[in-house]
DOKOL-860948 format. One line per 4 residues: their letters; for each residue x, y, z of N, C-alpha, C. Coordinates in steps of 0.05 Angstrom, whole numbers, plus 5000, padded with zeros to 4 digits. Example, Ala and Ser with C-alpha at 12.3 -4.5 7.8 and 13.67 -1.06 7.14 Angstrom:
AS	5264,4886,5156,5246,4910,5156,5264,4934,5156 ~ 5257,4955,5142,5273,4979,5143,5258,5001,5157
//
This chain:
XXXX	2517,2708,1802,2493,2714,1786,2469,2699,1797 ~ 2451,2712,1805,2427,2701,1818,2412,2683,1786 ~ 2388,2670,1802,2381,2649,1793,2358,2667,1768 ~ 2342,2686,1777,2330,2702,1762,2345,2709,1734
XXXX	2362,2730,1736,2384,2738,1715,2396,2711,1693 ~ 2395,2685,1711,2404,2670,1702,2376,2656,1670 ~ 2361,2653,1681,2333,2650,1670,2338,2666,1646 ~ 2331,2698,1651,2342,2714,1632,2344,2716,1611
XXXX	2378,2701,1626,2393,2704,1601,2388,2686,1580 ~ 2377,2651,1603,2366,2630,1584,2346,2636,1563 ~ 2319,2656,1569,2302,2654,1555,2318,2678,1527 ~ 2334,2692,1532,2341,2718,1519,2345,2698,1490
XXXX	2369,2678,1505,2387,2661,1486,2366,2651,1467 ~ 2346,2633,1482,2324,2619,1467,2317,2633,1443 ~ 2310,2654,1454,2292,2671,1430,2318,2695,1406 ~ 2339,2683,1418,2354,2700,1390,2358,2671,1377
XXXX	2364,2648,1383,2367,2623,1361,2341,2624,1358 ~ 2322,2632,1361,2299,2619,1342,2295,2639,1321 ~ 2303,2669,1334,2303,2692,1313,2317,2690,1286 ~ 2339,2682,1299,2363,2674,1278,2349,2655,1255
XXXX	2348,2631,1264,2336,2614,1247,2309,2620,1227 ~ 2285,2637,1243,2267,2641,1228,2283,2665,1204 ~ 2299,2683,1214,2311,2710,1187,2325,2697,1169 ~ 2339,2672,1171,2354,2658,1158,2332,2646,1125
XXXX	2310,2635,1142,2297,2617,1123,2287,2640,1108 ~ 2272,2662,1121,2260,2690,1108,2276,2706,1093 ~ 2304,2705,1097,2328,2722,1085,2333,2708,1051 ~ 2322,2677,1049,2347,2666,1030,2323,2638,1025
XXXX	2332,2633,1004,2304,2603,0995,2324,2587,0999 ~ 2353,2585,1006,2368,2562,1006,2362,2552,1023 ~ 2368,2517,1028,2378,2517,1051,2393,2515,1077 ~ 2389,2522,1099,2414,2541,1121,2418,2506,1143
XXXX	2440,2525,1147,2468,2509,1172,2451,2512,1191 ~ 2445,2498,1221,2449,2516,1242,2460,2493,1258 ~ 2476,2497,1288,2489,2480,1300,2459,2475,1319 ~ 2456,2456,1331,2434,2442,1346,2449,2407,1355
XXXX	2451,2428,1386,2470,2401,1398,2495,2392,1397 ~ 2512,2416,1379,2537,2398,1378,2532,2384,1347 ~ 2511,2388,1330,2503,2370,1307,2502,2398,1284 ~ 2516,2402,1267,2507,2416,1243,2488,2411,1224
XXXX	2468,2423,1227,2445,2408,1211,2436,2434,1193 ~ 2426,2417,1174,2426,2431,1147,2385,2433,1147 ~ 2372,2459,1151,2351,2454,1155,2345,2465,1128 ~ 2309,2441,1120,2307,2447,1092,2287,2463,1088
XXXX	2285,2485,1075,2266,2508,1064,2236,2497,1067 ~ 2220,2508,1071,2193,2503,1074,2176,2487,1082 ~ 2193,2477,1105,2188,2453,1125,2173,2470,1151 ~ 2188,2489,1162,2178,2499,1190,2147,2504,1189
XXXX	2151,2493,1223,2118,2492,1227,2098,2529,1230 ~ 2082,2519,1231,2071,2554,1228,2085,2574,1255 ~ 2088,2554,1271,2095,2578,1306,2126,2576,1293 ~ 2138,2559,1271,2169,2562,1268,2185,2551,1292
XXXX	2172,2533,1308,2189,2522,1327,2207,2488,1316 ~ 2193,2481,1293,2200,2467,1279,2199,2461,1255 ~ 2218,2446,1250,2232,2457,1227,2253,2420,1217 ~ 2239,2405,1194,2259,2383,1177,2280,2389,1167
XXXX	2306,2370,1170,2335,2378,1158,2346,2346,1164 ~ 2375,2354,1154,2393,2327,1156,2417,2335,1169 ~ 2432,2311,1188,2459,2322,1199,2472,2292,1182 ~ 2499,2299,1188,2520,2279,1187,2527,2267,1166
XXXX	2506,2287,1140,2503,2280,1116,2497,2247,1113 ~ 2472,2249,1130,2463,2213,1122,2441,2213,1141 ~ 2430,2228,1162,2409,2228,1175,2387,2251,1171 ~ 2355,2241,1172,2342,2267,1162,2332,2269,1195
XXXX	2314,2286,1196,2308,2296,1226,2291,2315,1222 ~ 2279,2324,1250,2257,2343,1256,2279,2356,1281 ~ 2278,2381,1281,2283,2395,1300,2264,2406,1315 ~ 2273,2408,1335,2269,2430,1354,2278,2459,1363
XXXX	2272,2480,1354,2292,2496,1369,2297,2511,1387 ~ 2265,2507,1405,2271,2510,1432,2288,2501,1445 ~ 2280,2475,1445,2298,2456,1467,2319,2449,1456 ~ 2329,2454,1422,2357,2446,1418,2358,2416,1423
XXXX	2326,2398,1412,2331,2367,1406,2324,2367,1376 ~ 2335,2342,1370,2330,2327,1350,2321,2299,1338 ~ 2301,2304,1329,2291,2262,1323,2299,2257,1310 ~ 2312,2241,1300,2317,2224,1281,2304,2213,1261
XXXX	2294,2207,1236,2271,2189,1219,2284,2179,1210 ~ 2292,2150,1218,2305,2125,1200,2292,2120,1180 ~ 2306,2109,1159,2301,2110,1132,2323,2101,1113 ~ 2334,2073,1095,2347,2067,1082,2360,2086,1059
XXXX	2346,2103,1048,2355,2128,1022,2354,2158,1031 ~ 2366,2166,1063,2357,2193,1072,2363,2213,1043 ~ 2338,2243,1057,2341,2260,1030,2366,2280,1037 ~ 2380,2283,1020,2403,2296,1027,2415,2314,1003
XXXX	2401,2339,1001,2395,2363,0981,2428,2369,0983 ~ 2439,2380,0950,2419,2367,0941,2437,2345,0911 ~ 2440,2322,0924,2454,2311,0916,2439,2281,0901 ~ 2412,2284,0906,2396,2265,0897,2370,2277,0883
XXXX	2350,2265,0867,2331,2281,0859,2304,2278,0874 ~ 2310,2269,0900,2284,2264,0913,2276,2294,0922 ~ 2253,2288,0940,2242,2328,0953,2226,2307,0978 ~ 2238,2330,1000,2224,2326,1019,2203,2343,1037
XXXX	2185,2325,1048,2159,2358,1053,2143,2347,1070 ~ 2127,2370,1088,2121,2374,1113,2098,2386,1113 ~ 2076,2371,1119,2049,2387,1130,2039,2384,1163 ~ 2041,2407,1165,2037,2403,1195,2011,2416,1204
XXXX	1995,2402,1232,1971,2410,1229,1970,2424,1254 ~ 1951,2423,1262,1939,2457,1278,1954,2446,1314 ~ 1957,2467,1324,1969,2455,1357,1948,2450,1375 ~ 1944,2430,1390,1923,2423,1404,1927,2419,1419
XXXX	1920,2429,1455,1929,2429,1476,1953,2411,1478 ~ 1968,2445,1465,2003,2443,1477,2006,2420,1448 ~ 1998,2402,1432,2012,2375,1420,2008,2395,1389 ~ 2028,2385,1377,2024,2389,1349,2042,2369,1331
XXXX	2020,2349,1307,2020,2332,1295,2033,2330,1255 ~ 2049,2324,1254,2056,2334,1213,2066,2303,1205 ~ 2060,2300,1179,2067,2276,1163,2090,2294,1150 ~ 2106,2276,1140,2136,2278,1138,2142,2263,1114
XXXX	2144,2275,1094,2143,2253,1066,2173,2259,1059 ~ 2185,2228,1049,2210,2228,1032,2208,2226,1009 ~ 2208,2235,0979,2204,2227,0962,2215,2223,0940 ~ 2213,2190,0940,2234,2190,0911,2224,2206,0881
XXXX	2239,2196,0862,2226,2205,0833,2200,2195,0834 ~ 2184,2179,0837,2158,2173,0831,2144,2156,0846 ~ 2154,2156,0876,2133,2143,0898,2147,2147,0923 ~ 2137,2154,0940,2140,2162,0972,2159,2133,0982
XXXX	2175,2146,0997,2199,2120,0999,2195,2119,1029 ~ 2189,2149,1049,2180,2135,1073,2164,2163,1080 ~ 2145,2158,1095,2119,2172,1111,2115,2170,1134 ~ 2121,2192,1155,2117,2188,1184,2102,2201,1187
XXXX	2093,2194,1217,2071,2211,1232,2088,2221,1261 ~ 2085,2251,1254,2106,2272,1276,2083,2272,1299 ~ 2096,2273,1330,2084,2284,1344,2100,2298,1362 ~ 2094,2328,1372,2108,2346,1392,2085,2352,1411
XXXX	2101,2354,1433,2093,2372,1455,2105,2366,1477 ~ 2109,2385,1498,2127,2386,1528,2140,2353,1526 ~ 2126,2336,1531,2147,2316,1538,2170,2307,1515 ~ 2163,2318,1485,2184,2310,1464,2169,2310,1446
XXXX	2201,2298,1427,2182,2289,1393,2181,2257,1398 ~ 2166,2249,1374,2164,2218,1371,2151,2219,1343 ~ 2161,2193,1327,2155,2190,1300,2155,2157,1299 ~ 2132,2163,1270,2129,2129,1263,2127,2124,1235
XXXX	2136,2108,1230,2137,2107,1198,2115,2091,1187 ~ 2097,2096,1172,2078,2095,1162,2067,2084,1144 ~ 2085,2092,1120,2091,2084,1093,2080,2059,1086 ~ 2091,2034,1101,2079,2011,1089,2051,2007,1093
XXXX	2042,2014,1117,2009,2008,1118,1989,2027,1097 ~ 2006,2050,1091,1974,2074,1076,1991,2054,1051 ~ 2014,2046,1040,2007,2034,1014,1997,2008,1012 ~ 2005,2000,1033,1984,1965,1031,1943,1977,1029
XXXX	1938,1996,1039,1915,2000,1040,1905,2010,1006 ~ 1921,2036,1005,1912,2040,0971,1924,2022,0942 ~ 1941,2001,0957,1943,1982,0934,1918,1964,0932 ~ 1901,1958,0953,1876,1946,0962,1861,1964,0942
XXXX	1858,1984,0939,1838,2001,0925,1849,1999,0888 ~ 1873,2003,0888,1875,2005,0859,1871,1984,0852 ~ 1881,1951,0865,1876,1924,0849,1841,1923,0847 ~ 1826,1924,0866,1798,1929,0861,1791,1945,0838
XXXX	1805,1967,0828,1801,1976,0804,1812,1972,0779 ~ 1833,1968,0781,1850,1952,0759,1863,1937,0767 ~ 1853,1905,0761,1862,1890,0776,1883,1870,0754 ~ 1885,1889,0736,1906,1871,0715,1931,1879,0713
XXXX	1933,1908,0719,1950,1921,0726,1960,1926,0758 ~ 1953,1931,0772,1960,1938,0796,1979,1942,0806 ~ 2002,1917,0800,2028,1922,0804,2042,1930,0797 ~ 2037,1947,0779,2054,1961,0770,2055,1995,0777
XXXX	2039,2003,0784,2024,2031,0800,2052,2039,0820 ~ 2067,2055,0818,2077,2064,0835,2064,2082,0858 ~ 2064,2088,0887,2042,2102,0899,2061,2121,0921 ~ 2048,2150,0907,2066,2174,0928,2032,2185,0948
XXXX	2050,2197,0967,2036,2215,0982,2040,2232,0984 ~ 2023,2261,0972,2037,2286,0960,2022,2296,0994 ~ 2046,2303,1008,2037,2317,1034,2030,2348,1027 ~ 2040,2360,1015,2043,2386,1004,2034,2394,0974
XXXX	2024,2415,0968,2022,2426,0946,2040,2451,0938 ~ 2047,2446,0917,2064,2480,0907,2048,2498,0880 ~ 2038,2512,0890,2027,2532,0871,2040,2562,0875 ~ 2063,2568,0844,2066,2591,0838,2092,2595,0862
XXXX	2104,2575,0869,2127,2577,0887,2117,2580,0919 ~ 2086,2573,0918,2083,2574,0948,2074,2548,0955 ~ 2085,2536,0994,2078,2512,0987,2057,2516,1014 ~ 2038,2497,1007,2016,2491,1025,2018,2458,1029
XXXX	1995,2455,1061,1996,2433,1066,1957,2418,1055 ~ 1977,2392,1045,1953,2391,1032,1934,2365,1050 ~ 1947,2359,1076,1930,2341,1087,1915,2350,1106 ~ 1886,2339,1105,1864,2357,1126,1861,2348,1153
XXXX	1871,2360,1172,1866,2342,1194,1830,2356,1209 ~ 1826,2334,1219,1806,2335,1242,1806,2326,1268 ~ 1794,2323,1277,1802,2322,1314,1811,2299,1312 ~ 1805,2277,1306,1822,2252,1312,1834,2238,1287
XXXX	1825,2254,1272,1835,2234,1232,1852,2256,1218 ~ 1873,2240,1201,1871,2266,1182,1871,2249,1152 ~ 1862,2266,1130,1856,2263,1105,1885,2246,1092 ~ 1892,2240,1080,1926,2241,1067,1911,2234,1034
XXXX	1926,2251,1025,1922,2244,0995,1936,2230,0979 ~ 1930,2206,0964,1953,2190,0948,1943,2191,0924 ~ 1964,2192,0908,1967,2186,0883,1983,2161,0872 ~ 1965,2144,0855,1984,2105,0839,1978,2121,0815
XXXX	2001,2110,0803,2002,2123,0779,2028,2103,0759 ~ 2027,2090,0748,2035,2083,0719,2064,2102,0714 ~ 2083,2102,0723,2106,2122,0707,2109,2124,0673 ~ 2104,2151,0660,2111,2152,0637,2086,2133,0621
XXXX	2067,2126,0637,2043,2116,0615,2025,2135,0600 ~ 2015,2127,0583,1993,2145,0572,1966,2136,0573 ~ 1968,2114,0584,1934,2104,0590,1927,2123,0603 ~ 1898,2122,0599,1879,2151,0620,1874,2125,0638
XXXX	1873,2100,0641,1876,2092,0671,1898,2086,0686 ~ 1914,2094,0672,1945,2094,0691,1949,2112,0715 ~ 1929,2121,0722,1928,2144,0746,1905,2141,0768 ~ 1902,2132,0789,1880,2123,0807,1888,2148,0836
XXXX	1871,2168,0840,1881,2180,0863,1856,2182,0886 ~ 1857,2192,0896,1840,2190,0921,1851,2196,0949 ~ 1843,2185,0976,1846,2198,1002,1856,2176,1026 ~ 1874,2173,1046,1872,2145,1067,1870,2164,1087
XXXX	1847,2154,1108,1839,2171,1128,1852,2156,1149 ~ 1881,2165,1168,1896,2160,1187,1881,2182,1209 ~ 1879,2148,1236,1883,2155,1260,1899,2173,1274 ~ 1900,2201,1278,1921,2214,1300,1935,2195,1320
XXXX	1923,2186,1333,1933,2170,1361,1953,2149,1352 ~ 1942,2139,1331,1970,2119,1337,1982,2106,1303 ~ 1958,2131,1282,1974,2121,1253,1966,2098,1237 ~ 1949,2091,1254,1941,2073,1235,1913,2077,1213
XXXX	1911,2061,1197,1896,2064,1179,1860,2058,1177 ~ 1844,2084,1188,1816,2076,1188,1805,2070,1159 ~ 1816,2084,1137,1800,2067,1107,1816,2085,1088 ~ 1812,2075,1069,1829,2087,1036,1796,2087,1012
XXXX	1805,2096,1000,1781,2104,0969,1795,2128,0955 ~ 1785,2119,0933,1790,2130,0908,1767,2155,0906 ~ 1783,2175,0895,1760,2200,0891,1750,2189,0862 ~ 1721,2186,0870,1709,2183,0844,1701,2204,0827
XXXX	1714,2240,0838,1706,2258,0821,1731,2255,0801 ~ 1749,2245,0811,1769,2239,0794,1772,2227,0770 ~ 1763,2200,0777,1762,2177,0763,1740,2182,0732 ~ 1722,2194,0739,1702,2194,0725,1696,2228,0740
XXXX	1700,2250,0731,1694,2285,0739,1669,2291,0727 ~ 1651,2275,0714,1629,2292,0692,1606,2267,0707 ~ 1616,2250,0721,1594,2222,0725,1574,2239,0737 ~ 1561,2253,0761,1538,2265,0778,1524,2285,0773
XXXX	1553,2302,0758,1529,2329,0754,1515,2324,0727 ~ 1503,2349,0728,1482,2350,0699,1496,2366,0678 ~ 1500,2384,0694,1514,2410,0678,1541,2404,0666 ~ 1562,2387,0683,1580,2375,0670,1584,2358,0651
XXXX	1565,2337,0645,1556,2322,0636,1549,2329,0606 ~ 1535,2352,0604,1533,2364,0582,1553,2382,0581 ~ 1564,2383,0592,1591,2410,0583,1601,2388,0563 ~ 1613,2361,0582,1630,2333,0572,1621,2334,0542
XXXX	1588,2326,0536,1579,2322,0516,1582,2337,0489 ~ 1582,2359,0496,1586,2376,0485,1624,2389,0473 ~ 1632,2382,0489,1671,2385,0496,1677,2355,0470 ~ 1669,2328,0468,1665,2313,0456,1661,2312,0420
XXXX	1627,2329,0418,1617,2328,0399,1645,2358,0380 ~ 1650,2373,0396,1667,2394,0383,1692,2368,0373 ~ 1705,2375,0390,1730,2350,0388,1736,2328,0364 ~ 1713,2313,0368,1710,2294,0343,1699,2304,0312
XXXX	1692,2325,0312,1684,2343,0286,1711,2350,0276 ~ 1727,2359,0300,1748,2378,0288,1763,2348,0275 ~ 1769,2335,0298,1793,2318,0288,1783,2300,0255 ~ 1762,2299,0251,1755,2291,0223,1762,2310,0204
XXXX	1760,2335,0213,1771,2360,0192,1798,2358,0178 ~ 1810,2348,0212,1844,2354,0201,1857,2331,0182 ~ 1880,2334,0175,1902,2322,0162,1906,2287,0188 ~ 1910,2269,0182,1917,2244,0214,1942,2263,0218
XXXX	1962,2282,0203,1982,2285,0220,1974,2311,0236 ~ 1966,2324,0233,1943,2346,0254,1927,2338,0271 ~ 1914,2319,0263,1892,2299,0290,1908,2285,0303 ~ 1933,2266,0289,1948,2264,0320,1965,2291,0341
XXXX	1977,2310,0330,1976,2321,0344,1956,2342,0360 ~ 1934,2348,0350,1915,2348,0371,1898,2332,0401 ~ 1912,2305,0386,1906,2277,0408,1917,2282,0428 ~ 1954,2291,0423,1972,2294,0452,1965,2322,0462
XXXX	1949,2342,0437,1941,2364,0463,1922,2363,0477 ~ 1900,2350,0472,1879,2344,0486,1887,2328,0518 ~ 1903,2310,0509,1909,2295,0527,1921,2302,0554 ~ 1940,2333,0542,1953,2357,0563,1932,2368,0568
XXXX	1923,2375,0553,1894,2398,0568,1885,2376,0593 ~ 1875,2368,0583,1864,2349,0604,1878,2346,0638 ~ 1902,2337,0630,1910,2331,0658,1915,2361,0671 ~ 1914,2379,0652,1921,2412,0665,1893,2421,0679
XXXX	1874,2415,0666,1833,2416,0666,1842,2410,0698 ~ 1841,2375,0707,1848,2358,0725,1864,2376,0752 ~ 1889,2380,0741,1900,2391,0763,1896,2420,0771 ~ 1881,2439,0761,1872,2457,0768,1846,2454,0779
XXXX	1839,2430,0777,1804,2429,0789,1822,2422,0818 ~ 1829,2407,0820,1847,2388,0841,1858,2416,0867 ~ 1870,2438,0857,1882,2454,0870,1854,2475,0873 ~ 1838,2476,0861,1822,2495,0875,1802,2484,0886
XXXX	1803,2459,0885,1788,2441,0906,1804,2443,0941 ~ 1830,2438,0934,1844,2438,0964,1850,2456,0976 ~ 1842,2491,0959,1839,2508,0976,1822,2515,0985 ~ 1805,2518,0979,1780,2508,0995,1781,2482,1024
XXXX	1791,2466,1012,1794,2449,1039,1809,2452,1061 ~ 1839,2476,1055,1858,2487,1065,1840,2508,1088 ~ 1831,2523,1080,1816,2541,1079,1797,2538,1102 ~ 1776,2514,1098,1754,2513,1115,1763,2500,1136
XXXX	1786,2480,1134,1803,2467,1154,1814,2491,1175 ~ 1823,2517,1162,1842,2526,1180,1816,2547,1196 ~ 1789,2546,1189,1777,2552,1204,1753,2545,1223 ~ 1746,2514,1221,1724,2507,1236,1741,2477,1234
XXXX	1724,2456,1246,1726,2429,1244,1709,2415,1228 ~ 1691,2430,1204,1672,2426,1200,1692,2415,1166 ~ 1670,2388,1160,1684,2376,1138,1684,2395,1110 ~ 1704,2404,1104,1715,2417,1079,1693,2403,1046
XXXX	1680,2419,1043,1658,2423,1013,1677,2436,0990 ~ 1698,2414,0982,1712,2421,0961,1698,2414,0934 ~ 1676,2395,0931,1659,2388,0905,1653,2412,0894 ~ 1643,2434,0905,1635,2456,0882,1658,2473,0873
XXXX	1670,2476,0891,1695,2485,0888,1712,2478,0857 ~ 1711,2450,0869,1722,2436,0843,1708,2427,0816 ~ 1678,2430,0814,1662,2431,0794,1660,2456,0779 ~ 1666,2473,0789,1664,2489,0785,1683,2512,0758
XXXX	1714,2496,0770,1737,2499,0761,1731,2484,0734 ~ 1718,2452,0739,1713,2441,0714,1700,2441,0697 ~ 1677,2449,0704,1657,2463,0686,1671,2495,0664 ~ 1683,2510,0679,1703,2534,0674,1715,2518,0652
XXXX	1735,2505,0651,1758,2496,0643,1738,2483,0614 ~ 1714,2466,0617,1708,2445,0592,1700,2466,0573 ~ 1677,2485,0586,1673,2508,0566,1689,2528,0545 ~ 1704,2532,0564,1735,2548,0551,1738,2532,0526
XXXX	1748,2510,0534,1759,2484,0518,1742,2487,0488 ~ 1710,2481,0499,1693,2479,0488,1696,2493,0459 ~ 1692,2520,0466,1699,2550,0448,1723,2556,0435 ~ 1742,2541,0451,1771,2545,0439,1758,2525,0405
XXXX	1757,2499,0413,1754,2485,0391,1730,2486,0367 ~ 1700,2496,0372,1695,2505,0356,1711,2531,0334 ~ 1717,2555,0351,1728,2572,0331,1750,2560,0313 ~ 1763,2534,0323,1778,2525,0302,1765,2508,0281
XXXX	1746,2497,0290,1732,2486,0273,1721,2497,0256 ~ 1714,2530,0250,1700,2544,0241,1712,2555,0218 ~ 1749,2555,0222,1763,2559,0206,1770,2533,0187 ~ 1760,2516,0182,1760,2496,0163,1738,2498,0145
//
């Protein structure tokens, strides 16, 4: 067999294991076996990168990894509690960013019940993969930010890095890269508290090159959503003056349970401003380098949301 035919057959091979693999994940939401290396590895659903040449899983039932499946390698991501679906209640997830002469870069989140247990920074191209774990520097940085803000609490803040968003069973990546930074979003958060300051979220803007940490801050549309605009401001004012009319109307056992609905509305208000803020950011990321104008986006949603609110609660008020 000449050397040509031989090629061939190599590239034929290539491209039915990658076929395979991509119909597998497309066929079935579970997730699939495939041998890579002599290693059975269990690759996990909604990890592969957009070209589908890579793809997060675990072998040996105790190691997690990034594949390859061109080249049929595998990295390894050391880690004391690997995620190993699905026998624990952690979730693991993958945002991967745009390919840049030949290299393409994804953070790699492990996550426990209620704080990121380890965070790497992926890098591929021709010469390999390579990974670094991360984790302790973006939380030494946003623990810096939440003690600056609550500094009586602080320690107690558990802090995840939601690499990904899921809306409606689809998952997107929710960190923004740019030519040499990318965005990462964190959330400290209080488990199971009900303080409205038990939640501090905001952005740590990581170096590509080598992962480390250029700065952390708190989104202050967060912290305070009605502080700049005008229009909000009076929506607020207004969302307020309804609210406290009604709850004088009711029974205390009706005004407290209006307290815990308000309190849901709210973080639902919040996380829908939040998600149509980052599509937008998704969005303008996947088409220019130009920095993502998620504020109206997301004022917008909030302004939407207080009004609604607004009207919901007069007409009940109207019925008293």
């Amino acid at each position: 067999m000449n050397s040509l035919n031989t090629f061939k057959i190599h590239i034929l091979a290539v491209f039915l294991c990658c076929a395979a693999v991509a119909k597998a994940a497309d066929d079935d939401d579970e997730n699939k076996t495939v041998d890579i290396g002599g290693k059975q590895v269990v690759i996990f659903k909604d990890t592969f990168s957009p070209d589908r040449r890579y793809a997060a899983g675990c072998y040996d039932e105790a190691e997690d990894c990034i594949v390859d499946f061109k080249k049929k390698k595998i990295l390894r991501l050391p880690c004391d509690q690997p995620y190993i679906p699905p026998e624990n209640h952690a979730s693991f997830a993958v945002s991967w960013g745009p390919e840049v002469n030949g290299r393409r870069q994804a953070f790699v989140e492990n996550e426990a019940r209620f704080y990121t247990d380890n965070l790497w920074l992926v890098a591929a191209d021709a010469t390999g993969m390579t990974q670094k774990e991360i984790a302790s520097d973006l939380d030494a940085s946003v623990r810096a930010v939440v003690a600056d803000k609550r500094p009586l609490s602080h320690s107690r803040f558990e802090i995840s890095f939601p690499v990904v968003t899921y809306t409606d069973d689809v998952v997107k990546g929710a960190v923004v890269y740019h030519e040499k930074t990318a965005e990462v979003p964190f959330s400290a958060e209080i488990p199971k508290s009900m303080d409205d300051n038990a939640l501090v979220e905001g952005t740590v803007t990581v170096r590509l090159g080598d992962g480390s940490v250029e700065k952390a801050g708190s989104d202050a549309a967060r912290d305070d959503p009605f502080a700049s605009d005008p229009k909000l401001r009076k929506a607020d004012e207004e969302l307020n003056k309804t609210y406290a009319a009604l709850l004088h109307a009711l029974t205390p056992a009706r005004a407290g349970e209006l307290k815990k609905e308000q309190r849901k509305w709210i973080e639902q208000r919040n996380d829908d401003a939040d998600t149509a803020g980052k599509e937008v950011a998704v969005a303008e990321n996947s088409d220019s380098d130009a920095t993502a104008d998620t504020s109206k986006a997301r004022n917008k949603s909030l302004l939407e949301s207080t009004q609604k609110r607004t009207a919901e609660l007069k007409s009940r008020l109207s019925g008293h």
